[in-house]
C-alpha positions as CSV (number, residue, x, y, z in Angstrom):
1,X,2.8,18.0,4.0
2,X,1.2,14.7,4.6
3,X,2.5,11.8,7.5
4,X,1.5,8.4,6.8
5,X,1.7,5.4,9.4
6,X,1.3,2.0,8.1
7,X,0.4,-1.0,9.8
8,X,-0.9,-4.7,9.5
9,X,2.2,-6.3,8.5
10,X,3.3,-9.2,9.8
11,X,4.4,-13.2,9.3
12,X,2.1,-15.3,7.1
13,X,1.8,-19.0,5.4
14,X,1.5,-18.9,1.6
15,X,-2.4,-19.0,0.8
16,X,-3.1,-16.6,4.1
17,X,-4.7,-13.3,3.8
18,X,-3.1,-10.4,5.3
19,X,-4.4,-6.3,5.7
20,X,-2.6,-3.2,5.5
21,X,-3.3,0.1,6.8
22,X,-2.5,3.5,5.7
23,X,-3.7,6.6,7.9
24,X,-2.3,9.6,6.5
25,X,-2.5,13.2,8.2
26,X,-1.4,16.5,8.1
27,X,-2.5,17.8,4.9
28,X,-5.2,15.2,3.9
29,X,-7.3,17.3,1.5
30,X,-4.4,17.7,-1.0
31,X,-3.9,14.0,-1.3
32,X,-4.7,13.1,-5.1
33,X,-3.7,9.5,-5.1
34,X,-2.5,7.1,-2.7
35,X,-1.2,3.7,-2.8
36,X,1.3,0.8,-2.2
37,X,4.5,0.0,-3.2
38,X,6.8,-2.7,-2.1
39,X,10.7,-3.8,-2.3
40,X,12.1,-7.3,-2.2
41,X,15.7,-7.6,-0.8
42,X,18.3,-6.8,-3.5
43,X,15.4,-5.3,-5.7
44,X,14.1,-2.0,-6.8
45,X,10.8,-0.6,-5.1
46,X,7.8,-1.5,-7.5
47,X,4.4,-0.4,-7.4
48,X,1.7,-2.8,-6.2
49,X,-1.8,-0.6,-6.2
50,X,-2.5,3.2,-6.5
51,X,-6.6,4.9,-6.0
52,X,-7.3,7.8,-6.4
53,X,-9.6,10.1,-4.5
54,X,-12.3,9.2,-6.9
55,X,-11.5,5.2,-6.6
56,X,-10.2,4.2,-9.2
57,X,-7.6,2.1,-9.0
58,X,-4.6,0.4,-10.6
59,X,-3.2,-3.2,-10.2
60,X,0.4,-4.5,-10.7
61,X,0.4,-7.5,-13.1
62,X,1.7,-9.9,-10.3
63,X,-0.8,-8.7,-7.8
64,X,-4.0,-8.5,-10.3
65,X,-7.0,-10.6,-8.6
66,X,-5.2,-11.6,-5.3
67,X,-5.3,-7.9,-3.9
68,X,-7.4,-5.2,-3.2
69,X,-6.9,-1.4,-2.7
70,X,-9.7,0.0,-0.7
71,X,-9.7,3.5,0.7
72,X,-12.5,4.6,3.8
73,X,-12.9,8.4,2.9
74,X,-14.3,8.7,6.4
75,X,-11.9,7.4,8.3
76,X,-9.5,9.0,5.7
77,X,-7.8,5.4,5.7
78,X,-6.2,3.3,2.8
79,X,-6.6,-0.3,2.9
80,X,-4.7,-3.1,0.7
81,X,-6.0,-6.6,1.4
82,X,-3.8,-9.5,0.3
83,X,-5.2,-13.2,-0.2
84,X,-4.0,-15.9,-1.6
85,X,-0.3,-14.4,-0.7
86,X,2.8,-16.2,-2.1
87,X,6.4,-16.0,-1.1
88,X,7.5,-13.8,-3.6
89,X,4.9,-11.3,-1.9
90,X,7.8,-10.9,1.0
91,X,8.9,-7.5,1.3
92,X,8.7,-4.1,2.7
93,X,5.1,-2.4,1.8
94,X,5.1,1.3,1.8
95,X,2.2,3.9,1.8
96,X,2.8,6.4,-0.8
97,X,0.5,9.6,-1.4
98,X,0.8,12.2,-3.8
99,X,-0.4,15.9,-3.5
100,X,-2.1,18.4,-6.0
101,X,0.1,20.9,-6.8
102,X,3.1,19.1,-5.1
103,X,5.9,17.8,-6.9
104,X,7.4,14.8,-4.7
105,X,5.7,11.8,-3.5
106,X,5.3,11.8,0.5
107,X,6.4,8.0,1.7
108,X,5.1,5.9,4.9
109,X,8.1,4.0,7.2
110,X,7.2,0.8,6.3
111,X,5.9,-2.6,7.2
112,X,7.4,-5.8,6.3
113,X,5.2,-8.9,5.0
114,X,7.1,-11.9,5.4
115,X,5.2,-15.2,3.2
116,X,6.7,-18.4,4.2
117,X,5.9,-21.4,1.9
C-alpha cells in the first residue's frame, strides 16, 4: 500500500508556470511507475505524464513540450512542471502510482489547477 499527497496547485494566468508535487509513502519500494492524470468538469480522467523508476517517461499529445515529469529518487518525490499553461489545462491533477505485483493503481486526493485566460 502506497499514500500519495499532492500539492502545488493553485490559480494561474494562461502563459504562467505552475509545479506539482507528489510524495508518496508507505510502500515506496514497490512503486513501478508513477504519474499524472487529470479531469476536466463533465469529462473522463485522462493521463497527462507517467516515469518510471528508471525515468522514462511518457507525454500526452496535448501536454507534449509544455510539461515536464521529473521524479527526485532521494526525496522519493514526483514532480510535473507546467509552462506555458492554457485554459483547457483547468482541472483536477491526480498522482497515480502503480506497484509491482499489485493489480490496482493507488490514487492521490487531488489538486485543482485553475488557468484563467
Amino acid at each position: 500500500q502506497v499514500q500519495l499527497v499532492e500539492s502545488g496547485g493553485g490559480l494561474v494566468q494562461a502563459g504562467d508556470s505552475l509545479t506539482l508535487s507528489c510524495a508518496p509513502s508507505g510502500d515506496i519500494f514497490r512503486i513501478n511507475v508513477m504519474g499524472w492524470y487529470r479531469q476536466a468538469p463533465g469529462k473522463q480522467r485522462e493521463l497527462v505524464a507517467t516515469i518510471t523508476t528508471h525515468g522514462s517517461t511518457n507525454y500526452a499529445d496535448s501536454v507534449k513540450g509544455r510539461f515536464t515529469i521529473s521524479r527526485d529518487n532521494r526525496k522519493n518525490t514526483v514532480y510535473l512542471q507546467m509552462n506555458s499553461l492554457k485554459p483547457e489545462d483547468t482541472g483536477v491533477y491526480y498522482c497515480n502510482a502503480r506497484l509491482h505485483g499489485v493489480p490496482y493503481d493507488f490514487w492521490g486526493q487531488g489538486t485543482q489547477v485553475t488557468v484563467s485566460s
